[in-house]
DSSP file (Angstrom, degrees, kcal/mol; ACC not computed):
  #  RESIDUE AA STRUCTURE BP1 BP2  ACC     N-H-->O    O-->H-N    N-H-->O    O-->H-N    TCO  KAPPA ALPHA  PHI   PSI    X-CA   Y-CA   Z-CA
    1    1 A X     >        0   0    0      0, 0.0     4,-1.6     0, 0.0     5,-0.3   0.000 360.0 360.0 360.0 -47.9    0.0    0.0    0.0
    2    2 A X  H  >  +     0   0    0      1,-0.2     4,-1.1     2,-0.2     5,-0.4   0.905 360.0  46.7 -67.8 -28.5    2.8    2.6    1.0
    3    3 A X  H  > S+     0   0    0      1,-0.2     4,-1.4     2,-0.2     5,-0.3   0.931 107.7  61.1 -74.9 -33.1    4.7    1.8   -2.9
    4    4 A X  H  > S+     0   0    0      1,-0.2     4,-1.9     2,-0.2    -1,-0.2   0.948 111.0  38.2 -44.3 -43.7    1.1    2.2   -4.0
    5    5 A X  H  X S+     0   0    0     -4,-1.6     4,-0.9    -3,-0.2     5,-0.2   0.694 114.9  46.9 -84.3 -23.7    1.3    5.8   -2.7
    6    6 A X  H >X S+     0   0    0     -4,-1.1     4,-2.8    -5,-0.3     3,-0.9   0.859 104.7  56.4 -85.0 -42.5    4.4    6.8   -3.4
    7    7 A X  H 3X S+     0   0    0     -4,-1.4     4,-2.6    -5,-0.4    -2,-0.2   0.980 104.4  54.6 -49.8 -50.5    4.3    5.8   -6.5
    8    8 A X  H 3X S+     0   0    0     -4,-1.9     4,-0.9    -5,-0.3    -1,-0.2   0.676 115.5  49.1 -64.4 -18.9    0.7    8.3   -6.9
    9    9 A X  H <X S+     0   0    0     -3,-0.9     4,-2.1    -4,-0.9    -1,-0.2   0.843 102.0  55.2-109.5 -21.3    3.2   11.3   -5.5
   10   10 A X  H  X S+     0   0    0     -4,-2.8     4,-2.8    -5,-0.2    -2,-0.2   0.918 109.2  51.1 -21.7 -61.9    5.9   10.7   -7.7
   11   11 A X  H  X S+     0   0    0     -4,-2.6     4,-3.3    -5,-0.4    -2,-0.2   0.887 106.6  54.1 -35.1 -65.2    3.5   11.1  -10.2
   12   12 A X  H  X>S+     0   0    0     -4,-0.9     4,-3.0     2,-0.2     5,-0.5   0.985 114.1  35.4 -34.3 -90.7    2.4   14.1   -8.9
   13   13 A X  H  X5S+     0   0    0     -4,-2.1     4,-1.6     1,-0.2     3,-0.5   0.925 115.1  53.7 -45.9 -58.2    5.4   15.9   -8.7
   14   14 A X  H  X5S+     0   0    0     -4,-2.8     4,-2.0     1,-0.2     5,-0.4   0.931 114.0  50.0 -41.2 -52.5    6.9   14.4  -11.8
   15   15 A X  H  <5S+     0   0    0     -4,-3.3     4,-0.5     2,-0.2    -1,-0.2   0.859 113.2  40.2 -26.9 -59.5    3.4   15.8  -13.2
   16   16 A X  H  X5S+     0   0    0     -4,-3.0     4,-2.7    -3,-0.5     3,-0.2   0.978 115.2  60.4 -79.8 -66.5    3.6   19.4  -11.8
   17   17 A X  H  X<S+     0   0    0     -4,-1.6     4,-1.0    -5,-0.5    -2,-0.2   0.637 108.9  37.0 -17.9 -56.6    7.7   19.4  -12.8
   18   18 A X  H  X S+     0   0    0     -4,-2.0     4,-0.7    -5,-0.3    -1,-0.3   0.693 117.7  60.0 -89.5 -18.0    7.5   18.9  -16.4
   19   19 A X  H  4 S+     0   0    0     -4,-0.5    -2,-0.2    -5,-0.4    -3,-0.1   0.886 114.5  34.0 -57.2 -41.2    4.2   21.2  -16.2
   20   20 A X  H  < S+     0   0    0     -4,-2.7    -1,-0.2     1,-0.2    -2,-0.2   0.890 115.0  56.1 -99.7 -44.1    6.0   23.9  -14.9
   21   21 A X  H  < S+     0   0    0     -4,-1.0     2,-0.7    -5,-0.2    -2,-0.2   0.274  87.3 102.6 -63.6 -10.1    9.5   23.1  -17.0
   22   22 A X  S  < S-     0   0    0     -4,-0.7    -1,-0.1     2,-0.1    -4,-0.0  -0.837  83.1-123.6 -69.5  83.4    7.4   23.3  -20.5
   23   23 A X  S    S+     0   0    0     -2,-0.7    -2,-0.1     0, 0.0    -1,-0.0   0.372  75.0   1.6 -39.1 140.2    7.9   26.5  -22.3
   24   24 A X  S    S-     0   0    0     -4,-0.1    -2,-0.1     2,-0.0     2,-0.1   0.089  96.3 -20.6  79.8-178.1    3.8   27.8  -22.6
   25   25 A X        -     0   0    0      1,-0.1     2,-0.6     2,-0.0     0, 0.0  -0.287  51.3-145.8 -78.8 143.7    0.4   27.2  -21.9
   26   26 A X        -     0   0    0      1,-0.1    50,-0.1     2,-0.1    -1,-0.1  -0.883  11.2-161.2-120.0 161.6   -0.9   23.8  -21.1
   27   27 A X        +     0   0    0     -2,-0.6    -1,-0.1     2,-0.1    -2,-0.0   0.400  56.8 106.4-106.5   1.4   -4.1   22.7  -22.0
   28   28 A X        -     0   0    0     47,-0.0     2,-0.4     2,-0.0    -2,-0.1  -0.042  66.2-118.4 -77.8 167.9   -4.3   19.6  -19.3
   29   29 A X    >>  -     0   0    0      1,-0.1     3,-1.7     0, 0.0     4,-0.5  -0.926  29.7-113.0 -85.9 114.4   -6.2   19.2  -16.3
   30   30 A X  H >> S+     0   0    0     -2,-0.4     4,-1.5     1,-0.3     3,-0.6   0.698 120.4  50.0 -50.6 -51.2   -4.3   18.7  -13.1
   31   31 A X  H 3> S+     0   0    0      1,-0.2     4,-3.9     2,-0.2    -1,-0.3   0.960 113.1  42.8 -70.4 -28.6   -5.7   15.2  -13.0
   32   32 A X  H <4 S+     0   0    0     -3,-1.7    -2,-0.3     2,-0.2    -1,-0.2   0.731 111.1  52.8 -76.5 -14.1   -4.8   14.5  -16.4
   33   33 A X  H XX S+     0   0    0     -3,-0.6     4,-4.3    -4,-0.5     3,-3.1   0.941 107.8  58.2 -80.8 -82.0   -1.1   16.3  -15.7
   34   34 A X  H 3X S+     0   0    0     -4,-1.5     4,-2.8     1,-0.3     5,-0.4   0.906 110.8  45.7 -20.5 -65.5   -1.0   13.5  -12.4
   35   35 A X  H 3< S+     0   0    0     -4,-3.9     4,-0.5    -5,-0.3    -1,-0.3   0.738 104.3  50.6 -79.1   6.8   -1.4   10.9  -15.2
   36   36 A X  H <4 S+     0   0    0     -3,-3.1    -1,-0.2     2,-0.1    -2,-0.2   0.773 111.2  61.4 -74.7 -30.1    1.1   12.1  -17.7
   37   37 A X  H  < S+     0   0    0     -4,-4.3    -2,-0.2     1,-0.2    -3,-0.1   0.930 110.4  36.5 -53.7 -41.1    3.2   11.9  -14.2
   38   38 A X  S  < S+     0   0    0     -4,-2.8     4,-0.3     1,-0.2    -1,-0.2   0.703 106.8  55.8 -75.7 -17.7    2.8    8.4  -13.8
   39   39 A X  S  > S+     0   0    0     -4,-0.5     4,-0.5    -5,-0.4    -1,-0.2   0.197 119.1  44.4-101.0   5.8    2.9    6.9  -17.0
   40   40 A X  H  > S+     0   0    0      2,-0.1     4,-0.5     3,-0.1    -2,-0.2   0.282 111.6  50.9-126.7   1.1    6.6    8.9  -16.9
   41   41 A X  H  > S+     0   0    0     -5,-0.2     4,-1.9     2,-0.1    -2,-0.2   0.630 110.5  49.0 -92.9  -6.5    7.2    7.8  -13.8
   42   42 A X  H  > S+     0   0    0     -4,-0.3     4,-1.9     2,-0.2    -2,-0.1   0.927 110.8  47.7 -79.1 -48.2    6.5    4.5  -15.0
   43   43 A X  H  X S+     0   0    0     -4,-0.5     4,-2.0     2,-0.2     3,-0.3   0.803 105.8  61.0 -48.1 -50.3    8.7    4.8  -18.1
   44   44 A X  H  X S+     0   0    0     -4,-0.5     4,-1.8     1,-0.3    -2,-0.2   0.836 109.5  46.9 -77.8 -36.0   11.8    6.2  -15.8
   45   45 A X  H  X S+     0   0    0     -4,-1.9     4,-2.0     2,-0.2    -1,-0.3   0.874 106.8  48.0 -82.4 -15.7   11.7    3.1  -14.1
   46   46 A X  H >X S+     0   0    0     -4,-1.9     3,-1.4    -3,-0.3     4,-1.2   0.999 118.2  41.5 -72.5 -56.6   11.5    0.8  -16.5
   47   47 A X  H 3X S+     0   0    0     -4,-2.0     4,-1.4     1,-0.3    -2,-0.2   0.871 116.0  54.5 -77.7 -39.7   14.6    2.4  -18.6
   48   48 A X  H 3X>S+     0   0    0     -4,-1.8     4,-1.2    -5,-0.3     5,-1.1   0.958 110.5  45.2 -53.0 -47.7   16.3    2.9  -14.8
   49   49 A X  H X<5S+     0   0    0     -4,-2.0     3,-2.1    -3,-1.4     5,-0.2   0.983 116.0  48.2 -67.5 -53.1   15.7   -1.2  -14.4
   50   50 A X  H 3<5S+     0   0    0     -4,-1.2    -2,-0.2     1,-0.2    -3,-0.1   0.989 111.3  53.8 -61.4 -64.0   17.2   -1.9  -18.3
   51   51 A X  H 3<5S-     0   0    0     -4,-1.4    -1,-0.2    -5,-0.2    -2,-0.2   0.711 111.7-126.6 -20.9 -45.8   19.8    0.2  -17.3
   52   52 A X  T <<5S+     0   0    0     -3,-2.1    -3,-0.2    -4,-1.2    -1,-0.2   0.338  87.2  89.3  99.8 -13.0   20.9   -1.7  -14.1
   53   53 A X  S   <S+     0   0    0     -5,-1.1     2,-0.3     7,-0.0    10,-0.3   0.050  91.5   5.7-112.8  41.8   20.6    1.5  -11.7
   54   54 A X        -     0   0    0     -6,-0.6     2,-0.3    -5,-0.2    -2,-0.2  -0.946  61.2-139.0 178.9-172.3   17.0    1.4  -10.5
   55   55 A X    >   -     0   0    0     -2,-0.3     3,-2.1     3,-0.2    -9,-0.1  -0.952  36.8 -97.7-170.9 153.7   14.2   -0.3  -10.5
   56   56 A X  T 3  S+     0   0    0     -2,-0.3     3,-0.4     1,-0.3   -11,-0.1   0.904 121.4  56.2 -33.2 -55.2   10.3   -0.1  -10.8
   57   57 A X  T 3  S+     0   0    0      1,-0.3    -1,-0.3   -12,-0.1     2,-0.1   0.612 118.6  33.9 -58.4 -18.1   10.2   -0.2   -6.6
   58   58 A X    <   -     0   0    0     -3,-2.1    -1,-0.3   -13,-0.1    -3,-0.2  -0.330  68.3-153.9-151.9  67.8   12.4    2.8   -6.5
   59   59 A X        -     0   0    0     -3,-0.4   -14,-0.1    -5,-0.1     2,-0.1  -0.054  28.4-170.3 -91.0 126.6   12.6    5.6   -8.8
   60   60 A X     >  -     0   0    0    -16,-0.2     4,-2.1    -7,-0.1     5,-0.1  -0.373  44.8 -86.0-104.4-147.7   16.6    6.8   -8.4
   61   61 A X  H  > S+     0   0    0      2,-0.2     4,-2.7     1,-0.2     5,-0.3   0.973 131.4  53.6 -65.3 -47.1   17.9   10.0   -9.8
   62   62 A X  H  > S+     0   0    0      1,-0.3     4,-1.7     2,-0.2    -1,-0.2   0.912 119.1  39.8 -33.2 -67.9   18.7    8.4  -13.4
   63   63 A X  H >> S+     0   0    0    -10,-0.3     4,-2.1     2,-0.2     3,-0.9   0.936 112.5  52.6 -59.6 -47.8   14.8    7.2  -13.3
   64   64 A X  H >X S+     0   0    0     -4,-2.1     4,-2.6     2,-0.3     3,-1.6   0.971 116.3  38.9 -80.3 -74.6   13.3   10.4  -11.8
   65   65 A X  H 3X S+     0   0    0     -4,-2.7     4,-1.7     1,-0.3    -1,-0.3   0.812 118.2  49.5 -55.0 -21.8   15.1   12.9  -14.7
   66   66 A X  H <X S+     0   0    0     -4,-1.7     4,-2.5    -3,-0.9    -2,-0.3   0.859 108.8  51.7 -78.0 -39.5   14.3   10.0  -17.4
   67   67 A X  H <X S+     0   0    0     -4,-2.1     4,-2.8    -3,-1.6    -2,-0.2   0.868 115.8  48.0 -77.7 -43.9   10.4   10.2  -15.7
   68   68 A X  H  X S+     0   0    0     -4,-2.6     4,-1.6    -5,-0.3    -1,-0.2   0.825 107.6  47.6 -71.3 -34.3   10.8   14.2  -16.4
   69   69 A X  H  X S+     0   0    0     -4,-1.7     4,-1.8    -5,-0.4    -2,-0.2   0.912 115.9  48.4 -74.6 -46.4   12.0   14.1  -19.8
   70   70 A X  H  < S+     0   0    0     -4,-2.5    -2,-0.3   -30,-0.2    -3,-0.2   0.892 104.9  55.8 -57.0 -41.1    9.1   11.6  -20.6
   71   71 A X  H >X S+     0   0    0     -4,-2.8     4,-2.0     2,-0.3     3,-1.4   0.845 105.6  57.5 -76.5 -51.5    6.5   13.6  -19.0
   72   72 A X  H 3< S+     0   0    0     -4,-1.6     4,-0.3     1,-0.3    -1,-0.3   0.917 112.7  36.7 -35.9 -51.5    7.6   16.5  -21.4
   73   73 A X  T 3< S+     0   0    0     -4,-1.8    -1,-0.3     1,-0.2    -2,-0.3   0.287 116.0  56.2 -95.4  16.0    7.1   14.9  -24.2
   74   74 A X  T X> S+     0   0    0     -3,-1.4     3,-2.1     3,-0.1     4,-2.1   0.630  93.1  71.0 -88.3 -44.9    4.1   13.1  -22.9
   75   75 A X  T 3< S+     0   0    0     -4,-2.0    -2,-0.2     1,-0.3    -3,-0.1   0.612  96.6  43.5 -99.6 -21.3    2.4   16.1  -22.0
   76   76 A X  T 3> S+     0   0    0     -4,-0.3     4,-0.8     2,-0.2    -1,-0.3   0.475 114.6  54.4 -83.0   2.9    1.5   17.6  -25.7
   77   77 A X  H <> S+     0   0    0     -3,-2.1     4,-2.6     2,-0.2     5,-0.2   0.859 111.2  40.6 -73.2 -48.1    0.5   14.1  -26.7
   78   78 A X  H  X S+     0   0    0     -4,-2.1     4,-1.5     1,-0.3    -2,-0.2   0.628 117.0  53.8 -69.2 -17.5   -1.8   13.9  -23.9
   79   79 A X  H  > S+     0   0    0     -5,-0.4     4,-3.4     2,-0.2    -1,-0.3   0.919 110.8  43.4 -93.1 -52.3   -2.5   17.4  -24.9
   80   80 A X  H  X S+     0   0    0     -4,-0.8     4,-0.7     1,-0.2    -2,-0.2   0.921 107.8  56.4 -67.6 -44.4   -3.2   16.4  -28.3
   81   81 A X  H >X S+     0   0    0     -4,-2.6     4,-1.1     2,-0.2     3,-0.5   0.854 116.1  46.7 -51.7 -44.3   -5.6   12.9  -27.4
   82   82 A X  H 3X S+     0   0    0     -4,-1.5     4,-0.6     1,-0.3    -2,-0.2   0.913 103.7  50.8 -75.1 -27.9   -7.7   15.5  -25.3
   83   83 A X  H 3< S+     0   0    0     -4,-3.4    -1,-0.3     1,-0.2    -2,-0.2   0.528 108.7  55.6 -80.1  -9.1   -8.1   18.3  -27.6
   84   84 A X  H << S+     0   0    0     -4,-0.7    -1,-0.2    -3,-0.5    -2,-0.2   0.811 106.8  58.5 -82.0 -35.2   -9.5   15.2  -30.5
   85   85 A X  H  <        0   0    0     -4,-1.1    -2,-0.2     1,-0.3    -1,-0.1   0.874 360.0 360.0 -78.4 -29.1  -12.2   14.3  -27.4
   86   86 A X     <        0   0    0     -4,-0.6    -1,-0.3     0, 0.0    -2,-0.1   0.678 360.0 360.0 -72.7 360.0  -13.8   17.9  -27.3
């Protein structure tokens, strides 16, 4: 339950982090910004586990800037999947 929760504020921050580190306006929701955070914190640990210096259970720095750089580039896709739904 506590890696269940960490994991959801990882997200978070990771979320808010590349939000705030993206040149311009974002078109997201703050719940939809949480999930670009997780599905890039998710990503920074698997490439941290191929790697050999992290692992899913434990995002370390390697995963956590890899989670940030995904989340950037996550975040006009997600941007783009929402703006198709309106």
């Amino acid at each position: 339950m506590i890696q269940i929760l960490g994991f959801l504020l990882i997200g978070v921050v990771i979320g808010v982090l590349a939000r705030v580190l993206r040149p311009g306006r974002s078109g997201l929701s703050m719940g939809a910004t949480v999930g670009v955070g997780l599905v890039a914190a998710l990503v920074g640990g698997i490439v941290a586990t191929l790697l050999g210096t992290g692992s899913l259970d434990e995002l370390d720095f390697l995963g956590f800037v890899v989670a940030v750089i995904a989340a950037i580039v996550l975040i006009p896709v997600a941007e783009g999947i929402a703006g198709k739904k309106k």
